[in-house]
N, C-alpha and C positions, 0 to 999 in steps of 0.2 A: 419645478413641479409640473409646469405645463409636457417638460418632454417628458416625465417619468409617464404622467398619463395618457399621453404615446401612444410608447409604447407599449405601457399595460393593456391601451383598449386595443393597440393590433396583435400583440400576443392572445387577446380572449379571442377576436376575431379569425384568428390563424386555427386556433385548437378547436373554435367551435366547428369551424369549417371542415379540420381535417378529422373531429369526432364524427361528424357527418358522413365521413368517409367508413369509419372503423375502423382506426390506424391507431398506431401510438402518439401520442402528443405530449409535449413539456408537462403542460398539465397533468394530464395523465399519467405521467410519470412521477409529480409530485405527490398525485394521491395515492399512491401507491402505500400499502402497508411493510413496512420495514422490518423485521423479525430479527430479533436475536435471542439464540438461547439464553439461558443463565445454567439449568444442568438440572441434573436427574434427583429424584426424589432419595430419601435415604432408604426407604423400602422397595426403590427399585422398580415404581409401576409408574411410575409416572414423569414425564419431560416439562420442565417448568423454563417460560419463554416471555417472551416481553413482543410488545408491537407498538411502532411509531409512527404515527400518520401528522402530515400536515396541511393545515389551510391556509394556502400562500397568498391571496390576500386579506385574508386576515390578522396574519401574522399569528395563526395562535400552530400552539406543539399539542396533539396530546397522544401520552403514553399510556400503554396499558399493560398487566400482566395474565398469564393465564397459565393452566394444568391441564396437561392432557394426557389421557390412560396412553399408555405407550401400545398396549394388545387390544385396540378400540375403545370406539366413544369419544366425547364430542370434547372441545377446549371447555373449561369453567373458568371464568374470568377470577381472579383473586385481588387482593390488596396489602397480602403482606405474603411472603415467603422463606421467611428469616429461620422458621421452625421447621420447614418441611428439605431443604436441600444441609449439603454440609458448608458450612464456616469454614473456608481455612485460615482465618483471620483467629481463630480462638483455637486454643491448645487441645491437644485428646481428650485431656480430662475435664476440659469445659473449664476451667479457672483462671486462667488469662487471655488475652485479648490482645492482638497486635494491631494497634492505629494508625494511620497516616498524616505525620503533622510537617507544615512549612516551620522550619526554623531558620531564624534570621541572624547570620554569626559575620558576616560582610557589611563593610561601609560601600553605600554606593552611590545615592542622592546627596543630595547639597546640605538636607535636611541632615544627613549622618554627619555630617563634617560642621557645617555650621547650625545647631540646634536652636540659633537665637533667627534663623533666615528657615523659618517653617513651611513659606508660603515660596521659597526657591525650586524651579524646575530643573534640576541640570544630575546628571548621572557622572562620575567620574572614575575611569578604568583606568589598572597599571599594567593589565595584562588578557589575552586573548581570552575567549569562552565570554563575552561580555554579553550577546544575543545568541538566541537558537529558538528554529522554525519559525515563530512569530511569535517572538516572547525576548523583550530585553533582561536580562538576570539581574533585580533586585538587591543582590546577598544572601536570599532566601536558598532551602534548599529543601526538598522530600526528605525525613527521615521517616525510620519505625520506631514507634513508640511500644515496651511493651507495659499495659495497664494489666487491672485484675477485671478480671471478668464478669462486673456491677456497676457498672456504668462507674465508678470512681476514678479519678485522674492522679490520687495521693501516689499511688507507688508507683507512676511512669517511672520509666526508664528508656533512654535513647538509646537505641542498640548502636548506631551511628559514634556517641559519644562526643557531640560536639564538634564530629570532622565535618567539614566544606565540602562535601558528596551528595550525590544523589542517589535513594533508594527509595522507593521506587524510580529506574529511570528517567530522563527526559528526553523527548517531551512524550513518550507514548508508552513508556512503563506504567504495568499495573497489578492485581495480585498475582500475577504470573514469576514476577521478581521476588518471592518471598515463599516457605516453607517448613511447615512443623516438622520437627523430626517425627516418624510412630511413638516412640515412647515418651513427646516432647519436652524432652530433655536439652533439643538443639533448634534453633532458628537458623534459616540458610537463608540466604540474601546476594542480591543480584548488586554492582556497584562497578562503578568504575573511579577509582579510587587516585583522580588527576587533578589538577587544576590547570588553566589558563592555556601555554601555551602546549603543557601534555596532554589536555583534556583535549583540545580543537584535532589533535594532528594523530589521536590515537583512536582506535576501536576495542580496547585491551581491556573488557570489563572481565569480570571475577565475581566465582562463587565463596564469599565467606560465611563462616559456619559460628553463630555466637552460642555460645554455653550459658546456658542458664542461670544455673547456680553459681557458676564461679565467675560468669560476666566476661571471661575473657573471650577474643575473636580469632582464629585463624581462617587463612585461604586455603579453599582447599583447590586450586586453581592456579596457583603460583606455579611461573614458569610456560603457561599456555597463553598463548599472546594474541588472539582474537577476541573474538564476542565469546563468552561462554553465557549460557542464559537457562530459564527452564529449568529449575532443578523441580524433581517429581522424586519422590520416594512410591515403592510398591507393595504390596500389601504386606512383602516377606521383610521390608525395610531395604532393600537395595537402591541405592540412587542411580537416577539418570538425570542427561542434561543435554544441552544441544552444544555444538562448539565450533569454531572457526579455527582454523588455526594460524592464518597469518594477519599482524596485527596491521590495522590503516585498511584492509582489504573487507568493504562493508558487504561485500557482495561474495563471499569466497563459501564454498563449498559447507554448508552445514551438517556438521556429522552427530551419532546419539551413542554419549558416552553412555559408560555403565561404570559403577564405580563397585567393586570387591574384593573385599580382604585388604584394601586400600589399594587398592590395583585400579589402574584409569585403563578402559576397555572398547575400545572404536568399534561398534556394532558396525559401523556405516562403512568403515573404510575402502573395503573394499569393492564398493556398490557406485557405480557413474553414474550418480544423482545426488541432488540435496535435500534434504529433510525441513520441511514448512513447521510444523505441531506437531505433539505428540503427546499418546494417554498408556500409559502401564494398563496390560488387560487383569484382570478380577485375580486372577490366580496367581498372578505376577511370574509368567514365564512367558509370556509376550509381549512385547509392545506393537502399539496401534501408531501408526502416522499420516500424513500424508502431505504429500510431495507432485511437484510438475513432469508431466511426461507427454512428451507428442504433442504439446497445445493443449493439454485437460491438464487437472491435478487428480489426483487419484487417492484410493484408500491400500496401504500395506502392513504386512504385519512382518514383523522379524521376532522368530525364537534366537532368544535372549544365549540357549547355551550352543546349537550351531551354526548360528548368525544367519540362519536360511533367512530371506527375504524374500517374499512373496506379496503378490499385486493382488487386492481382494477385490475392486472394480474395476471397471473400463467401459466406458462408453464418451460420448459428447456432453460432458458436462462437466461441472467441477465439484470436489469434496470439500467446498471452502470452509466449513468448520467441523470442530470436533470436540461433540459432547459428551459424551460419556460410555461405556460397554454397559448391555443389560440382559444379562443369558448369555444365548447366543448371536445376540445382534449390537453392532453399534450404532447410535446416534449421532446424525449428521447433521449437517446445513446444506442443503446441493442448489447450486446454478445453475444455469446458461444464456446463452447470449440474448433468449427470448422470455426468460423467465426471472425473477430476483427471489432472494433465499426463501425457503421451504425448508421442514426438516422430516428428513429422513429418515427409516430405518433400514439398517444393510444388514443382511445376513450374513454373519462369518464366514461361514465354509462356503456358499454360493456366489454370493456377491448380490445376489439382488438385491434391489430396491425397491422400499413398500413407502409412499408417500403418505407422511402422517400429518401434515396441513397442507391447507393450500389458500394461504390468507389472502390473496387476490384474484379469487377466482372470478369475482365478480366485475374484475374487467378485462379479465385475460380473455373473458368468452366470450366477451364484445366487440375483440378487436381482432383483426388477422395478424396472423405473426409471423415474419419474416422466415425466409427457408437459409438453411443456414449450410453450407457446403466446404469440406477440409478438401485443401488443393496442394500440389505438390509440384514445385515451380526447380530448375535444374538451375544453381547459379554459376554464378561465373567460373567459379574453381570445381563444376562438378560434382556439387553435395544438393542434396536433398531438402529442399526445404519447406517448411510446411505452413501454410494460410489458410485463415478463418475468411471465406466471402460471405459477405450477408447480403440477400438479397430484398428489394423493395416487396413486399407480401403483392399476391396480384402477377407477379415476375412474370411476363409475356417473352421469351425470349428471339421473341420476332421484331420486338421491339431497340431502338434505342438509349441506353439513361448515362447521364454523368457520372463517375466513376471517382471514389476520393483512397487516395494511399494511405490508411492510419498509420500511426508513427508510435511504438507504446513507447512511455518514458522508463525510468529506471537509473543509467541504461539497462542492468541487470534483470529487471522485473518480469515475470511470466506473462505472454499474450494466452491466453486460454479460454473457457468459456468465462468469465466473468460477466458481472452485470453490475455497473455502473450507472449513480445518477448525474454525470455529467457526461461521460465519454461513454455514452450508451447508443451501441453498433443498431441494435435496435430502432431507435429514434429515428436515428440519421437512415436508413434502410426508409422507413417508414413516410420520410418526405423526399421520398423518390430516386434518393442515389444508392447506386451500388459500396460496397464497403470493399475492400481487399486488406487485412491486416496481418501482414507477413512475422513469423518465428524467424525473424534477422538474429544475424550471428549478436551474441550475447543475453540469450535467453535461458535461462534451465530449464531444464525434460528435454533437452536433445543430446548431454554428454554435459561432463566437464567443461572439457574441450573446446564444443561450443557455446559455453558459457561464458571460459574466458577469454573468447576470441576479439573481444569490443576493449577492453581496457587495452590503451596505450593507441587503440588505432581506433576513435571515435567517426576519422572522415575516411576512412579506409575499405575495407569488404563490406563490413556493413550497409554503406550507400550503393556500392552494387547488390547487393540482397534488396533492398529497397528497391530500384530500377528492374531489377530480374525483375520482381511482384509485377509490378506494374507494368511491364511490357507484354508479362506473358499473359496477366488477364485483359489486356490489350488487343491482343492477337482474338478473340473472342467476338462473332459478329453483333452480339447485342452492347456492348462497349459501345460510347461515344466518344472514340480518340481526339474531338476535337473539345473536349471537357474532360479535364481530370483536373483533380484537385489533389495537394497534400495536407494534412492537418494532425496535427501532436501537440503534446503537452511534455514540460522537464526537460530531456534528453528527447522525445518523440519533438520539443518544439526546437531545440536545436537541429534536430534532423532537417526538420521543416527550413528553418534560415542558412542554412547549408545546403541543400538542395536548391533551394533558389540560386545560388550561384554556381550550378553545375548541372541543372535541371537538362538543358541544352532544348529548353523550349517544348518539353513533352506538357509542362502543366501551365493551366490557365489562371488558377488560382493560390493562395497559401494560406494556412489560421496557424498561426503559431500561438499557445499558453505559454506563459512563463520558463519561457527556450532560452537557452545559454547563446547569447549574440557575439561576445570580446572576451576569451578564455582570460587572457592577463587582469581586466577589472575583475572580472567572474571570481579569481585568485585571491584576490586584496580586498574582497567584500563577502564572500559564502562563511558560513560560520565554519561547519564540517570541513576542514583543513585538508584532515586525513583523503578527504571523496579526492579532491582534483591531486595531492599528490600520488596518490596511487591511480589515476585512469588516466591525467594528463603526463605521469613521470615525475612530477615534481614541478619548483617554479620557476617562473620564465624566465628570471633573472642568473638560470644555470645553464652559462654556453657552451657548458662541457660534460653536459648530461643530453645523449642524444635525444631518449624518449621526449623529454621535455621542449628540447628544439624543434625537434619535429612537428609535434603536438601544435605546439602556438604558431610554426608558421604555416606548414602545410594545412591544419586542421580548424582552424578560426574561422567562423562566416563571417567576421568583420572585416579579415584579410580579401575576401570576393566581392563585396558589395556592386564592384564595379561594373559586375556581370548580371546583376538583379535586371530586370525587366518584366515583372510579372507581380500583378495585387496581388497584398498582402495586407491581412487581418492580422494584429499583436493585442491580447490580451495579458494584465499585469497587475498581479495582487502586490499592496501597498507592504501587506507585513508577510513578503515571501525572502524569510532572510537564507534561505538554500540558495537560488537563483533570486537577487533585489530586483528592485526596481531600475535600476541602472541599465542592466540587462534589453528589456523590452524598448524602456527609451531611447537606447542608443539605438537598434534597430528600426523602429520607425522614425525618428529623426532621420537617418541614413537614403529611408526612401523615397521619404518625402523631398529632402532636399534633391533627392534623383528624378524629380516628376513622377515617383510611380503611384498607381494608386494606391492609398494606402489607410488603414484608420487605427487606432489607439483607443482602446476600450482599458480602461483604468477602473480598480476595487481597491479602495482603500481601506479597508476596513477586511478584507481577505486573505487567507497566507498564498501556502502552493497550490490552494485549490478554493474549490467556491463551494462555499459548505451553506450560505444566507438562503434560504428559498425564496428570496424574491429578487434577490443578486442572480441565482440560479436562471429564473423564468427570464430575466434579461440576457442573462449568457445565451441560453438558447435561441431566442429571439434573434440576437444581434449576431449568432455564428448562421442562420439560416439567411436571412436579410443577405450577409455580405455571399452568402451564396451565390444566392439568387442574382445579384447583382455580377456575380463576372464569371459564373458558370452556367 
């Protein structure tokens, strides 16, 4: 208790200090209001949106909702919205209702097997898929129920039928995995239709199509062996849907079928980009998406009959959501690395953007905000590569500052403008270091190509993309070469623990989150099967699969340890069953038995990430401290 009040009383003391400045602060970032759509009014005038703020030592949440004219005028707070936007949870005609219920059809506690030993803790597994993200499997699973639309339970029906699946997905499916037919006649549903050791090692979900009246289910997806997801009908009735096509591959190219005359139809195919979201526009002869390009994600639209695709924005920001078309404008959510969501209105044909809130205005004006510069670094093999630098607001370039490499996870994941409340470029900018966070090979918005340039080579070009960044903003006389740091989270915190043993003494410091340390434990503990057989090649006990050899010996930071010489920070959520706890431990054990400095910041109570605000206000606390301390 006594340390907790610590650090609570030097984290107030740090933010009062740096509010004095007019900077961003931890704090300041927790106050921040949160905004997420919910969607468009059914009459078309109006953007209905939610906001979340928090009091972090309080510990309290509160939520609000609000209506705002989309053609002017001010938000009006509301408290119900149920009447005003569209259900897709209820049929066209309004008389049923699709539910989301846990059904329990698996023995898996002590209590299932011995009912007379109630008070027994023990889980018992015959087969893989036993935990996922930070959730051990019960026997439970998501089904759809469908009910009448009266609050009545008499005439459920499990569309599911009693199968051991999950619909809505796990763990981050939501209405998105489910849809009325126009005439709702059909229920379409999102499933991956595996158990145990087919569920852990496949990515092979499927669109099934249940029939109403007659109850029965077909796929209509059979035979396409990635993710298929998104099914979206348009206003003519045509489906679309997003799809993968090679299965295990969680990160492979997402394309937007169209589905006619029972014809399956790749809008995307031939376009070297992936596809994020996606909204059928009003008239149903276009769709709206958007997708990663250059370090941004953008907004495009593709005519559905000659597959034109066309970019409707561009600029330094991002189009992170997408709510609905109204006229001729769609509604957005937009980012950037100085700002967190707002929504937008984009004009069609133009692309511009008309700012329709701005729920933190009142501390965006109080503070300076970082200047934020795309650079373009030549790597090793001659390609082009592109970095977000954030600069400390105030930026004297006469001056000196310490200098840190961000590392984004994934690997696959987009670096772009995002705005994040834990890995927020911002913040870190804001207590005085410079940021450089490079588009390293395995990002999309640069090609395919260089999308899947990181699978199978983790320690490979990639760690020279890293080292390019950092040397060439190096070469820059306000650079402190004798301070650089590296810090990532996932795949950004393996970068991290890999770099330390190849660094060749450029950096002074490391924070590694929840980074892959021992790819062979990494193997025998991650739930996702499928992730390390398709980026590692498969498992380490195959000596006659090269990818795989390769992989664990050349590509393992456990294999270098013996080359570490430089503090290191390891952060490690308790319920992070992607990358366990194993991971982090074996890492700092490694260091510490090596004399180097080193600390172990432990959340047990956290998955992959730190979502507690008062967990939070310590992460950032204890990632500055260990700064300050050896940079």
């Amino acid at each position: 208790m006594k340390l907790y009040t610590f650090i609570l009383s030097a984290f107030l003391f740090i933010t009062i200090t740096q509010a004095q400045q007019n900077m961003m602060t931890p704090e300041l970032l927790w106050k921040l209001k949160r905004l997420s759509p919910i969607g468009i009014t059914k009459d078309g005038k109006n953007v209905i949106y939610s906001t979340t703020e928090y009091k972090v030592v309080e510990g309290e949440k509160i939520s609000k909702k609000f209506s705002l004219p989309i053609n002017g005028g001010s938000s009006t707070e509301i408290q119900d919205f149920s009447n005003l936007i569209f259900d897709k949870s209820i049929s066209p005609d309004g008389t049923r209702k699709i539910d989301i219920q846990k059904v329990k059809l698996d023995k898996v506690s002590g209590s299932d097997y011995y009912p007379q030993l109630q008070n027994s803790d023990v889980k018992i597994y015959d087969d893989l898929h036993y935990r996922h993200w930070d959730t051990w499997m019960d026997g439970s699973y998501n089904h759809l129920i469908l009910n009448l639309n009266n609050g009545s339970e008499v005439a459920g029906i499990d569309l599911l039928k009693d199968e051991p699946f999950h619909s809505p997905q796990m763990p981050f499916g939501s209405d998105e995995d489910f849809t009325w037919s126009p005439d709702g006649s059909k229920i379409l549903y999102v499933a991956k239709k595996k158990k145990g050791k087919e569920y852990a090692t496949s990515t092979n979900t499927d669109i099934y199509e249940y029939d109403v009246k007659s109850g029965k289910t077909k796929n209509l997806t059979d035979g396409m062996m990635g993710y298929d997801t998104h099914p979206e009908f348009s206003s003519k009735g045509i489906l679309a849907f997003t799809s993968m096509a090679r299965d295990g591959y969680e990160a492979d190219k997402n394309d937007l079928i169209m589905v006619q005359n029972n014809e399956k139809i790749n809008l995307t195919e031939s376009w070297d980009g992936t596809v994020n979201a996606f909204k059928w526009a009003d008239n149903g002869e276009k769709i709206y998406f958007n997708a990663p390009i250059g370090g941004t994600i953008q907004l495009f639209e593709i005519e559905i009959k000659s597959k034109k695709i066309k970019q409707i924005t561009d600029g330094e920001f991002d189009i992170a959501g997408l709510v609905g078309q109204t006229k001729d404008a769609f509604i957005v959510t937009r980012t950037d690395i100085n700002h967190a969501a707002d929504l937008f209105s984009v004009d069609l044909k133009s692309g511009k953007l008309k700012q329709l809130t701005d729920v933190n205005q009142d501390i965006y004006s109080k503070i300076k905000l970082s200047k934020v510069e795309k650079r373009i670094t030549k790597t090793t093999d001659n390609k082009d590569m592109v970095s977000w630098v954030v600069y400390p607001p105030d930026f004297d370039p006469a001056k000196k500052y310490p200098t840190l490499l961000y590392c984004q996870g994934g690997p696959q994941s987009a670096l772009t403008q995002f705005y994040s409340y834990r890995w927020n470029l911002q913040l870190i900018a804001a207590n005085g270091y410079i940021v450089i966070a490079p588009n390293r090979r395995g990002m999309p918005g640069h090609g395919v190509e260089w999308n899947e340039k990181i699978s199978k080579d983790w320690g490979g070009q990639v760690m020279d993309d890293y080292l390019s960044a950092i040397d060439d903003i190096s070469r820059e006389s306000y650079v402190d070469k004798e301070r650089l740091g590296a810090v990532g989270a996932s795949y950004g915190g393996y970068s991290v623990l890999y770099l330390a043993g190849i660094h060749n003494k450029r950096f002074k410091s490391f924070i590694s989150h929840n980074g892959v340390f021992d790819l062979k434990s990494m193997y025998g503990t991650t739930e996702e099967v499928w992730f390390p057989n398709w980026d590692a090649g498969g498992a380490y006990w195959e000596k006659d699969n090269k990818d795989a050899v390769k992989t664990y010996e050349k590509f393992d930071p456990s294999n270098m340890v013996k080359n570490w010489d430089t503090p290191i920070l390891i952060f490690q959520g308790g319920k992070d069953y992607r990358v366990p706890i194993g991971q982090g431990q074996e890492a700092f054990q490694a260091a510490q038995l090596q004399g180097i400095k080193s600390r172990f910041i432990y959340f047990p109570d956290e998955n992959h990430w730190v979502l507690q605000p008062q967990n939070s206000v310590i992460w950032h606390t204890e990632f500055f401290r260990w700064l300050k301390e050896t940079l």
